[in-house]
TIVO-2410 file (N, C-alpha, C; in nm, 3 decimals):
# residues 147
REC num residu      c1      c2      c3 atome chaine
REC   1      X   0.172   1.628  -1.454     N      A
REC   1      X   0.045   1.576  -1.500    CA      A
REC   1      X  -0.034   1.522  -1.380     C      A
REC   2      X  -0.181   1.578  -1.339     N      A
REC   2      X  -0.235   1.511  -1.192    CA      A
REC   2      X  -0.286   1.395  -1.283     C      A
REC   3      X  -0.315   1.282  -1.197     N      A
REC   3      X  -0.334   1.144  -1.175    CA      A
REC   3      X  -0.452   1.138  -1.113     C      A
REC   4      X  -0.544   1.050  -1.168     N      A
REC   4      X  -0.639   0.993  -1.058    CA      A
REC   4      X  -0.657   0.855  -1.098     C      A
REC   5      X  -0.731   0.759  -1.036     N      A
REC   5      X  -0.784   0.658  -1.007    CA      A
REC   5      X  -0.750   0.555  -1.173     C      A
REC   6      X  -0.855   0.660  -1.265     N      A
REC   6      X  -0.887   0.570  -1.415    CA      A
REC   6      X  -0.720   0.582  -1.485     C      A
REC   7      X  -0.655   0.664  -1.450     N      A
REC   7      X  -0.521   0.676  -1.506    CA      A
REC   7      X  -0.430   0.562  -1.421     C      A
REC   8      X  -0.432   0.521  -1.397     N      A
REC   8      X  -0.322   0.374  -1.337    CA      A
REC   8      X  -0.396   0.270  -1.408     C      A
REC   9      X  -0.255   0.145  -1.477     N      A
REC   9      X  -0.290   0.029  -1.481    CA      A
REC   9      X  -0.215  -0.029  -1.491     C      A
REC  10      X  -0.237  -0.147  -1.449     N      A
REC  10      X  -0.131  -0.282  -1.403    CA      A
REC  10      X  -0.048  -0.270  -1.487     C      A
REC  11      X   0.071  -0.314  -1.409     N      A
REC  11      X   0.187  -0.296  -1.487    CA      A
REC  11      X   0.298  -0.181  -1.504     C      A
REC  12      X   0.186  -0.056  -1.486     N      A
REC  12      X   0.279   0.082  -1.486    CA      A
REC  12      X   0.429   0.041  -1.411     C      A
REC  13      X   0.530   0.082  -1.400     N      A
REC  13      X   0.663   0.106  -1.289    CA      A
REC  13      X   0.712   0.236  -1.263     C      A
REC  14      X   0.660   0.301  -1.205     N      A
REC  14      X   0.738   0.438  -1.146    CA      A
REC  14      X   0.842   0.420  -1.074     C      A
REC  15      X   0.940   0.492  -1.112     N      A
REC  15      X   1.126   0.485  -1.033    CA      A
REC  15      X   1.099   0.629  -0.956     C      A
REC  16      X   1.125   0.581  -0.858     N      A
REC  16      X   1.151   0.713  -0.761    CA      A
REC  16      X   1.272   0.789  -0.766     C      A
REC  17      X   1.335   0.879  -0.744     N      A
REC  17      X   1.455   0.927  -0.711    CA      A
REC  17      X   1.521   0.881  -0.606     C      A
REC  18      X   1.652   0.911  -0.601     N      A
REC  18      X   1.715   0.826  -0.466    CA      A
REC  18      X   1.785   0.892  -0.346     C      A
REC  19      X   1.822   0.862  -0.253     N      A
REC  19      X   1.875   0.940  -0.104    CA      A
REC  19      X   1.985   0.866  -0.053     C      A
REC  20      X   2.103   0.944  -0.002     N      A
REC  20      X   2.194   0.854   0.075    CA      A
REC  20      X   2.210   0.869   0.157     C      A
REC  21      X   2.156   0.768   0.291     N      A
REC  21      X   2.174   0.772   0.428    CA      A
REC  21      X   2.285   0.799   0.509     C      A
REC  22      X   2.328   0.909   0.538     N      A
REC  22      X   2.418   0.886   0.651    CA      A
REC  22      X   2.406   0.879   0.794     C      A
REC  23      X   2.536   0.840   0.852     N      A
REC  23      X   2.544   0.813   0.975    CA      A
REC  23      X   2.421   0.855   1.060     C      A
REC  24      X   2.469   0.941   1.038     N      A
REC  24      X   2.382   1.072   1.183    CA      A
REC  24      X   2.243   1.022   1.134     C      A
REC  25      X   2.164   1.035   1.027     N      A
REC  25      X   2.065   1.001   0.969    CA      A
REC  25      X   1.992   0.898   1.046     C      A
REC  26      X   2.065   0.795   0.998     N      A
REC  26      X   2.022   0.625   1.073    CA      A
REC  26      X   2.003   0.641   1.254     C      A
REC  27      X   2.093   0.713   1.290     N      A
REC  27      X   2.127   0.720   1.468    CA      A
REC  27      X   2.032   0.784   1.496     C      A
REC  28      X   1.995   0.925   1.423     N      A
REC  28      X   1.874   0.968   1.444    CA      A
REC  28      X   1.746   0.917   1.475     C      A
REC  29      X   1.722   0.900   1.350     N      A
REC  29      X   1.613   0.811   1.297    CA      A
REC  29      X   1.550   0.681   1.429     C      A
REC  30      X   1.701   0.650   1.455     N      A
REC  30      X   1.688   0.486   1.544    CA      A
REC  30      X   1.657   0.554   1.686     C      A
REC  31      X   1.717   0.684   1.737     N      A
REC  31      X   1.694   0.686   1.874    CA      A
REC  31      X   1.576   0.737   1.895     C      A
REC  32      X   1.472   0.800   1.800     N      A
REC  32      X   1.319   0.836   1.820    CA      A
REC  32      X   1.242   0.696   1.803     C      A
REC  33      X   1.302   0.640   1.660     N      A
REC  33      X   1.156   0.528   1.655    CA      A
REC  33      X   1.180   0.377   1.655     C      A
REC  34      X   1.359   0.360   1.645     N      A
REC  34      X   1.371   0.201   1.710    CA      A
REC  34      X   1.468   0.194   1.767     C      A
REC  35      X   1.517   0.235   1.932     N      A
REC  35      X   1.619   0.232   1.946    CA      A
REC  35      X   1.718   0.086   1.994     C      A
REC  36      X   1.706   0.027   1.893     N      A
REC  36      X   1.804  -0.120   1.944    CA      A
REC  36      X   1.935  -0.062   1.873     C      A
REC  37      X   2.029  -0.196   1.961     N      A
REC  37      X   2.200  -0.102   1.954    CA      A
REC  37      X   2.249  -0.116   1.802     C      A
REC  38      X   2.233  -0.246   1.731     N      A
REC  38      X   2.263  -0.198   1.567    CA      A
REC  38      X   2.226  -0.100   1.473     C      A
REC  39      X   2.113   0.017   1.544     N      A
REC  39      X   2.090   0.092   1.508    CA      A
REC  39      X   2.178   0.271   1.550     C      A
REC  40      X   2.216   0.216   1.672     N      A
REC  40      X   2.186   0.394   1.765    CA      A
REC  40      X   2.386   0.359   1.809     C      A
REC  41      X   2.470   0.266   1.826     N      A
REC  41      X   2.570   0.279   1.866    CA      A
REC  41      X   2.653   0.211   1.792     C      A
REC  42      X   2.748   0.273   1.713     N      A
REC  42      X   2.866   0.206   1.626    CA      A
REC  42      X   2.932   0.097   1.674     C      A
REC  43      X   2.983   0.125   1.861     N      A
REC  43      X   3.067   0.005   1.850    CA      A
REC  43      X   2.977  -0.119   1.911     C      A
REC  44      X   2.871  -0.129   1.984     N      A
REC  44      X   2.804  -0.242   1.966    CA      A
REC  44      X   2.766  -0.277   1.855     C      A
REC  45      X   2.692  -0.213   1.740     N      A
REC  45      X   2.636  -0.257   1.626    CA      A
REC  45      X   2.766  -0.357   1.526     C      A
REC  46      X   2.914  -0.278   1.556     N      A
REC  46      X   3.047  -0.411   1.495    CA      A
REC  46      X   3.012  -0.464   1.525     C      A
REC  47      X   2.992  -0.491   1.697     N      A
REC  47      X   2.974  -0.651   1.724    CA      A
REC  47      X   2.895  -0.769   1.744     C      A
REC  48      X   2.772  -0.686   1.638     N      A
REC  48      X   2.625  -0.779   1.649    CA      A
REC  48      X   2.679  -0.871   1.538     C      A
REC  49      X   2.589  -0.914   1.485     N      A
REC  49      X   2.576  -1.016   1.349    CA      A
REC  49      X   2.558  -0.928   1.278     C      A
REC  50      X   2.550  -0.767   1.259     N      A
REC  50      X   2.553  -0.723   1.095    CA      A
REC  50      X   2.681  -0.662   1.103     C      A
REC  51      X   2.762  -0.663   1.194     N      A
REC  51      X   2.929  -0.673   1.175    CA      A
REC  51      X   2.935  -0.465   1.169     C      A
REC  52      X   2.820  -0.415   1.147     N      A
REC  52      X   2.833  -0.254   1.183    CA      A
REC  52      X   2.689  -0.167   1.215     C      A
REC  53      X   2.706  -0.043   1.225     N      A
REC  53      X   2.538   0.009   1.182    CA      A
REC  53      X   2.496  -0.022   1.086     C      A
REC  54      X   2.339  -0.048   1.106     N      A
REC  54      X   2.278  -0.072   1.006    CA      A
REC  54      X   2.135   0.056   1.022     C      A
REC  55      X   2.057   0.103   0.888     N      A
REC  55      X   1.926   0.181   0.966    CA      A
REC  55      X   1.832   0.074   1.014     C      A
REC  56      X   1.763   0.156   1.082     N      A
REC  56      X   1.601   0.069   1.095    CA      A
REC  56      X   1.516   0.020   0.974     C      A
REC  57      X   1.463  -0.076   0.940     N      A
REC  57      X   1.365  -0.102   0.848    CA      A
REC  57      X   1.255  -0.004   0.847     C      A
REC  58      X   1.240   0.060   0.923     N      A
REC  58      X   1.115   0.123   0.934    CA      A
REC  58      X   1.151   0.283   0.862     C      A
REC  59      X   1.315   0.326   0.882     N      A
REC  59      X   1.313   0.404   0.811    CA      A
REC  59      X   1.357   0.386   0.690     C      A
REC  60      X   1.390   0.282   0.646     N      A
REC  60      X   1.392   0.240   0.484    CA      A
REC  60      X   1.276   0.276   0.430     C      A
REC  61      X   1.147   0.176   0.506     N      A
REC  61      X   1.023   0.211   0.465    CA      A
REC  61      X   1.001   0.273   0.431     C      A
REC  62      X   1.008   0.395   0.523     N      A
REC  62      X   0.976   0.532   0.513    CA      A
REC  62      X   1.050   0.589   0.382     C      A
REC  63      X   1.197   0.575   0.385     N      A
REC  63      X   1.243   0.647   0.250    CA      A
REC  63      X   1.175   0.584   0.151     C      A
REC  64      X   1.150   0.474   0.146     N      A
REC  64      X   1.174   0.426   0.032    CA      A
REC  64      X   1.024   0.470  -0.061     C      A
REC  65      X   0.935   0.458   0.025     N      A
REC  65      X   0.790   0.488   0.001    CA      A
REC  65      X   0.816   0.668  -0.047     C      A
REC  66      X   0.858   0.765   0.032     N      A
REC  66      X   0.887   0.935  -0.023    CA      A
REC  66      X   0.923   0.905  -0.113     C      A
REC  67      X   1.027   0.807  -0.147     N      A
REC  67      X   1.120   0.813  -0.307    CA      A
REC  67      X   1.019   0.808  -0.420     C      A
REC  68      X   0.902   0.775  -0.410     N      A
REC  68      X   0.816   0.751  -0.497    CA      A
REC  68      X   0.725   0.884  -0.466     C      A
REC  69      X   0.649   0.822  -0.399     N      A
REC  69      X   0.566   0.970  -0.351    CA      A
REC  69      X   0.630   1.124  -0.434     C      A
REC  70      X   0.709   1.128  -0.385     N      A
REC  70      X   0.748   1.263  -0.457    CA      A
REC  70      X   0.784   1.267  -0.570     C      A
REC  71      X   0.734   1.183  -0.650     N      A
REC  71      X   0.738   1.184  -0.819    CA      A
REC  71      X   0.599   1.270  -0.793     C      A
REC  72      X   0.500   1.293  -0.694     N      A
REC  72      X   0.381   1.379  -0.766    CA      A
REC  72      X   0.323   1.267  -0.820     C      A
REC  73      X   0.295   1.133  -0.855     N      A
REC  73      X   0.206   1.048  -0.954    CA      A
REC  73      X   0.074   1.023  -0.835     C      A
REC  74      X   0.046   1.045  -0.679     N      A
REC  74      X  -0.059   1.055  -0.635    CA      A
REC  74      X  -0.078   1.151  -0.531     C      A
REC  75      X  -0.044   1.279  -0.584     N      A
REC  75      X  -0.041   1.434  -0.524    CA      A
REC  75      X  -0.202   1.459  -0.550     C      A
REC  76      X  -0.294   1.432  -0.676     N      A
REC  76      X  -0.401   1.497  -0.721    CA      A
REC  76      X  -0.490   1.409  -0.660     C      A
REC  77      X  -0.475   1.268  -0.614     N      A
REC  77      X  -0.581   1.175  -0.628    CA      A
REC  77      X  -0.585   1.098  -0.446     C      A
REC  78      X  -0.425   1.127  -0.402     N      A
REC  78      X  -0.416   1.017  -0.280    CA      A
REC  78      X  -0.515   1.075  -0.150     C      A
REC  79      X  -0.618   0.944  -0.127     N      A
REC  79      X  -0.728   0.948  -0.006    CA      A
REC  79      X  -0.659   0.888   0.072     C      A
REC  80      X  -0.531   0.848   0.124     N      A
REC  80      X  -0.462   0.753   0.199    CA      A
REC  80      X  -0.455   0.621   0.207     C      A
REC  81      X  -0.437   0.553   0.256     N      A
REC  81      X  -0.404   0.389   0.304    CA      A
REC  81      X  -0.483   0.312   0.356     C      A
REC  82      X  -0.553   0.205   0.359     N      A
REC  82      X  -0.543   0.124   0.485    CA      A
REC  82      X  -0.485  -0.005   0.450     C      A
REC  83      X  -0.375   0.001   0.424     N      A
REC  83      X  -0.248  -0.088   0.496    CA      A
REC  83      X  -0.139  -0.109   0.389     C      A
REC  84      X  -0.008  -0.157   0.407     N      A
REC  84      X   0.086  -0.267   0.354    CA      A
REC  84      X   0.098  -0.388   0.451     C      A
REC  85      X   0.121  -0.443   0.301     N      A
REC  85      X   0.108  -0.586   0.314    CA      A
REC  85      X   0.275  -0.656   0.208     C      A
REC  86      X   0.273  -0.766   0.291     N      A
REC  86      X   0.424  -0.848   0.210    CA      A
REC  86      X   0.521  -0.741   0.277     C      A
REC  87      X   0.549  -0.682   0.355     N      A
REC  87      X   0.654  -0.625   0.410    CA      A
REC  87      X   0.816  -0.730   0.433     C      A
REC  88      X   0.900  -0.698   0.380     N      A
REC  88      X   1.040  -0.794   0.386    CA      A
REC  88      X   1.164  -0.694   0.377     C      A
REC  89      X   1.240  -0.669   0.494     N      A
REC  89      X   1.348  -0.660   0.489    CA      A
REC  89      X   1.457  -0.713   0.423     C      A
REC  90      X   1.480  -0.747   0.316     N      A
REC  90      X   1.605  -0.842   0.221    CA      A
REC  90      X   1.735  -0.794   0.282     C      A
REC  91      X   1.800  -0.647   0.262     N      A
REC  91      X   1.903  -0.649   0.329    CA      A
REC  91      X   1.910  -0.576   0.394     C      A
REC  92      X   2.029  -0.550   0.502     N      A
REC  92      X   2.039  -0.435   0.574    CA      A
REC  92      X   2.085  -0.306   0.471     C      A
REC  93      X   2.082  -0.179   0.548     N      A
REC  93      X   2.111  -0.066   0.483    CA      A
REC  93      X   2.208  -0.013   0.582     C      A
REC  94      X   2.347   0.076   0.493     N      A
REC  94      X   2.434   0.097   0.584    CA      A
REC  94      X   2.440   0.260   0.589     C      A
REC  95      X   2.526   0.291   0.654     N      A
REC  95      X   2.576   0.447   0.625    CA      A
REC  95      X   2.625   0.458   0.467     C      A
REC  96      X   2.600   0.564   0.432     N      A
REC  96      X   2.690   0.564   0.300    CA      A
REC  96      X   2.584   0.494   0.151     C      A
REC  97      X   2.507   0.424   0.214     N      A
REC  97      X   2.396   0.371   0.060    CA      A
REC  97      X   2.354   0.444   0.047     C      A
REC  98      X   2.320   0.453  -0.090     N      A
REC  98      X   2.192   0.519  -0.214    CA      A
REC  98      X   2.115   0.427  -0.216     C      A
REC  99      X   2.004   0.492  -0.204     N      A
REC  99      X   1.874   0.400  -0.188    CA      A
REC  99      X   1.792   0.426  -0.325     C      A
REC 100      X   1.739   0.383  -0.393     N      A
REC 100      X   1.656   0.401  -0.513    CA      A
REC 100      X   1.499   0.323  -0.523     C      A
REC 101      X   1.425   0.373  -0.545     N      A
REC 101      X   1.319   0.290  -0.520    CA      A
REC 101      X   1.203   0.289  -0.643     C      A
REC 102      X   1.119   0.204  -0.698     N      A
REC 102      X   1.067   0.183  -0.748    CA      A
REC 102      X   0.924   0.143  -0.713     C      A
REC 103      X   0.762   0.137  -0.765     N      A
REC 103      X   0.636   0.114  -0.748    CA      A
REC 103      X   0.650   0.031  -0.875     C      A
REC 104      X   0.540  -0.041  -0.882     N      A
REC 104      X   0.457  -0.148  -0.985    CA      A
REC 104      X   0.344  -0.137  -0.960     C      A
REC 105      X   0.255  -0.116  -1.015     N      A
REC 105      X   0.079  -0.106  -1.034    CA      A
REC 105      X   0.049  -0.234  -1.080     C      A
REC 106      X  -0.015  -0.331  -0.901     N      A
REC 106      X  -0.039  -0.452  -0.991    CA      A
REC 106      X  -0.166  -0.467  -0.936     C      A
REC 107      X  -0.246  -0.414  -0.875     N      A
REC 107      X  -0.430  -0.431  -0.895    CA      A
REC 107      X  -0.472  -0.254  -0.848     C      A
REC 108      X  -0.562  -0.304  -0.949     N      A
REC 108      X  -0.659  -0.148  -0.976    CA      A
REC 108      X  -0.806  -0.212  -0.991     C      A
REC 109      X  -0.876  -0.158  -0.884     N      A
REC 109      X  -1.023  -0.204  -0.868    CA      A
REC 109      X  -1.100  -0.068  -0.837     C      A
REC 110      X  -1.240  -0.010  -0.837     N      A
REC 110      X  -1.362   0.022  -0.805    CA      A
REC 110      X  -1.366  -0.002  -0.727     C      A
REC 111      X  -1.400   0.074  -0.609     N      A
REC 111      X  -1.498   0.100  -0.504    CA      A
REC 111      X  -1.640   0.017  -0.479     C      A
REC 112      X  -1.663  -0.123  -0.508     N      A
REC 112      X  -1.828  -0.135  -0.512    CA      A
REC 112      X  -1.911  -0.035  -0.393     C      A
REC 113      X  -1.895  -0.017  -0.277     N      A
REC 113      X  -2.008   0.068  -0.228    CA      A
REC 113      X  -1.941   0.232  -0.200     C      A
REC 114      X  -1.851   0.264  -0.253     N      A
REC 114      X  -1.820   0.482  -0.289    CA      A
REC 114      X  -1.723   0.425  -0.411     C      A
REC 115      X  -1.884   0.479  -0.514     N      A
REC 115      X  -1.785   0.489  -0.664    CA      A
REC 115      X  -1.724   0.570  -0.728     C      A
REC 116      X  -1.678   0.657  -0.574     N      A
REC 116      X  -1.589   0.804  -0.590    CA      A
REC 116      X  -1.441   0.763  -0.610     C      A
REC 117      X  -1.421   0.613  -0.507     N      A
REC 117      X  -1.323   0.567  -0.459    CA      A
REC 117      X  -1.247   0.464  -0.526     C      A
REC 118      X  -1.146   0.465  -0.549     N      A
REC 118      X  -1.049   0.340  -0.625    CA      A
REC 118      X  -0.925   0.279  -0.545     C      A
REC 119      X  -0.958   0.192  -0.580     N      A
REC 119      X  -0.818   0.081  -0.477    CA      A
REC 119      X  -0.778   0.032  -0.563     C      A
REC 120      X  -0.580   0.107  -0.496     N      A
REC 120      X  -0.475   0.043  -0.616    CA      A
REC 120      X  -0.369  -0.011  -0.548     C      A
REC 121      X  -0.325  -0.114  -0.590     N      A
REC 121      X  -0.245  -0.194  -0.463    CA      A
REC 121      X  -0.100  -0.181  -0.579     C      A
REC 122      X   0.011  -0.153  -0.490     N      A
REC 122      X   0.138  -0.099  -0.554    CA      A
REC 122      X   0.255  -0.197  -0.489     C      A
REC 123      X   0.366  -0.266  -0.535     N      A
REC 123      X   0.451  -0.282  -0.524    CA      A
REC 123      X   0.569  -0.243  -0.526     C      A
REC 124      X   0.624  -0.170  -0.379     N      A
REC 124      X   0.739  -0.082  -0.401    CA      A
REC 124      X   0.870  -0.215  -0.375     C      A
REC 125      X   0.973  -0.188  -0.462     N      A
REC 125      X   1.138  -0.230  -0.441    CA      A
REC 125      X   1.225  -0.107  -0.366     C      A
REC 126      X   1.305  -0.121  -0.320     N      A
REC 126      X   1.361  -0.052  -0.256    CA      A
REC 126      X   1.558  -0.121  -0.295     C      A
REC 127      X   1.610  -0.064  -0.373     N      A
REC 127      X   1.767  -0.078  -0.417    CA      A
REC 127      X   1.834  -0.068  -0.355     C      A
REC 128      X   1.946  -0.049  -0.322     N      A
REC 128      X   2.134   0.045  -0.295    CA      A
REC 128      X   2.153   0.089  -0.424     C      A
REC 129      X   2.276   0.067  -0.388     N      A
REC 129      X   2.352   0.145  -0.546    CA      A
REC 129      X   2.429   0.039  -0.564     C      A
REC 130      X   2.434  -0.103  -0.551     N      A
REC 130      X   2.472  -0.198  -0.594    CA      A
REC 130      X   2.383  -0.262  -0.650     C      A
REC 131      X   2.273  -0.219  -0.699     N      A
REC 131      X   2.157  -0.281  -0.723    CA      A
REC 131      X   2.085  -0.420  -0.662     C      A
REC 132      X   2.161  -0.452  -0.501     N      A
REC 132      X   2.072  -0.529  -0.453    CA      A
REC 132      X   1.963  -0.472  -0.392     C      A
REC 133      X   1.825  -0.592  -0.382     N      A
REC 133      X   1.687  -0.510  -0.319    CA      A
REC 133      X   1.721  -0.525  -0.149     C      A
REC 134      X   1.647  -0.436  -0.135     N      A
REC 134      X   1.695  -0.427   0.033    CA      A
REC 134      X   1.581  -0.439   0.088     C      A
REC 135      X   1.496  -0.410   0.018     N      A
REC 135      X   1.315  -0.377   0.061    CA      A
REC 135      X   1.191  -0.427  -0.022     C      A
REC 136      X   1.078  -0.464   0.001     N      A
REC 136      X   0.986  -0.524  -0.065    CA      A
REC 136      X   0.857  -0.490   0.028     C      A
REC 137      X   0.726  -0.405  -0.006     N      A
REC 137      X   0.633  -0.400   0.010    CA      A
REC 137      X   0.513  -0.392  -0.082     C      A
REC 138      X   0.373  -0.396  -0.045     N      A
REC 138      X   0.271  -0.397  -0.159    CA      A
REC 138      X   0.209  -0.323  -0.069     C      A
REC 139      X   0.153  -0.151  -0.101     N      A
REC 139      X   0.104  -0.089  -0.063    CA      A
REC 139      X  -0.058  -0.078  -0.071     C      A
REC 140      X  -0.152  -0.068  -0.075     N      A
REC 140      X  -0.313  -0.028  -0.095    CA      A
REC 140      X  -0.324   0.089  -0.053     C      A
REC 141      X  -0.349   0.133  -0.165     N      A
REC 141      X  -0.384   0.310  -0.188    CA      A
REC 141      X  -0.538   0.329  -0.218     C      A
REC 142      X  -0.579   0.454  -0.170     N      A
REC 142      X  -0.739   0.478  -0.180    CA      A
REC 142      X  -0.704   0.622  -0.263     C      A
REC 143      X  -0.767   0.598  -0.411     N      A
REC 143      X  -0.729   0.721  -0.461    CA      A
REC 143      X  -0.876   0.779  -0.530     C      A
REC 144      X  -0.907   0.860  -0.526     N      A
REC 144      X  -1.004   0.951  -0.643    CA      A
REC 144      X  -1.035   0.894  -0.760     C      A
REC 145      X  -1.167   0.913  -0.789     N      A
REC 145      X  -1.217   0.927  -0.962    CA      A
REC 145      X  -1.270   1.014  -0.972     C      A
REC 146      X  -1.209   1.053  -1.120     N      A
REC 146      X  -1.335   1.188  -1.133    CA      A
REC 146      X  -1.479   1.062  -1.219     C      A
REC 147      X  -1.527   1.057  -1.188     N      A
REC 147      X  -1.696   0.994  -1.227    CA      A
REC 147      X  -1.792   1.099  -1.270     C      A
***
């Protein structure tokens, strides 16, 4: 079903599908876009304070935000971003988690000067498979109306 702008309202919750990080994944991930050692080397990362590897936050982010995205709910309508906001790491993520992620639709506004344009500000969670949250952002999306 395409989506635009007048179709979201507060409150909606879209569940994303979920992904499980492995090793290689995280090491990857860490030696292009953050390479500190709890990320990129097993046996320093034992001996930090998260006691092993952990991924980068940034590629949580990243999953966690696709996990939604690819439900298709702003394939027809998404004009892009300008920004997240409330960004919080809660826990680390290890090798071996399922990540699951969820959106909340909690403001939907009009465009006052392009009343083409709608701003919808989203709250993604980001799970394991223990059901603790690991992740917390509030996205602002610029999406389409048909008018």
């Amino acid at each position: 079903m395409e989506r635009y702008f007048d179709d979201f309202s507060v409150g909606q919750v879209f569940k994303g599908r979920s992904a499980t990080l492995t090793e290689g994944q995280i090491i990857d991930f860490a030696l292009q876009y953050d390479p500190q050692s709890f990320h990129i080397d097993v046996n320093a990362a034992a001996e930090s304070h998260f006691g092993g590897l952990i991924a980068s936050g940034f590629q949580t982010l990243g999953l966690c935000f696709r996990l939604v995205v690819q439900l298709g709910i702003f394939e027809a309508c998404s004009m892009g971003g300008p920004g997240i906001d409330e960004l919080r790491f809660l826990a680390p993520v290890r090798p071996g988690d399922t990540l699951r992620s969820e959106c909340e639709i909690v403001d939907v506004r009009a465009s006052q000067s392009k009343p083409e344009i709608g701003i919808l500000k989203s709250h993604f969670r980001g799970y394991n498979q223990h059901g603790d949250q690991v992740i917390s952002f509030i996205v602002t999306h610029m999406l389409k109306r048909l008018i």
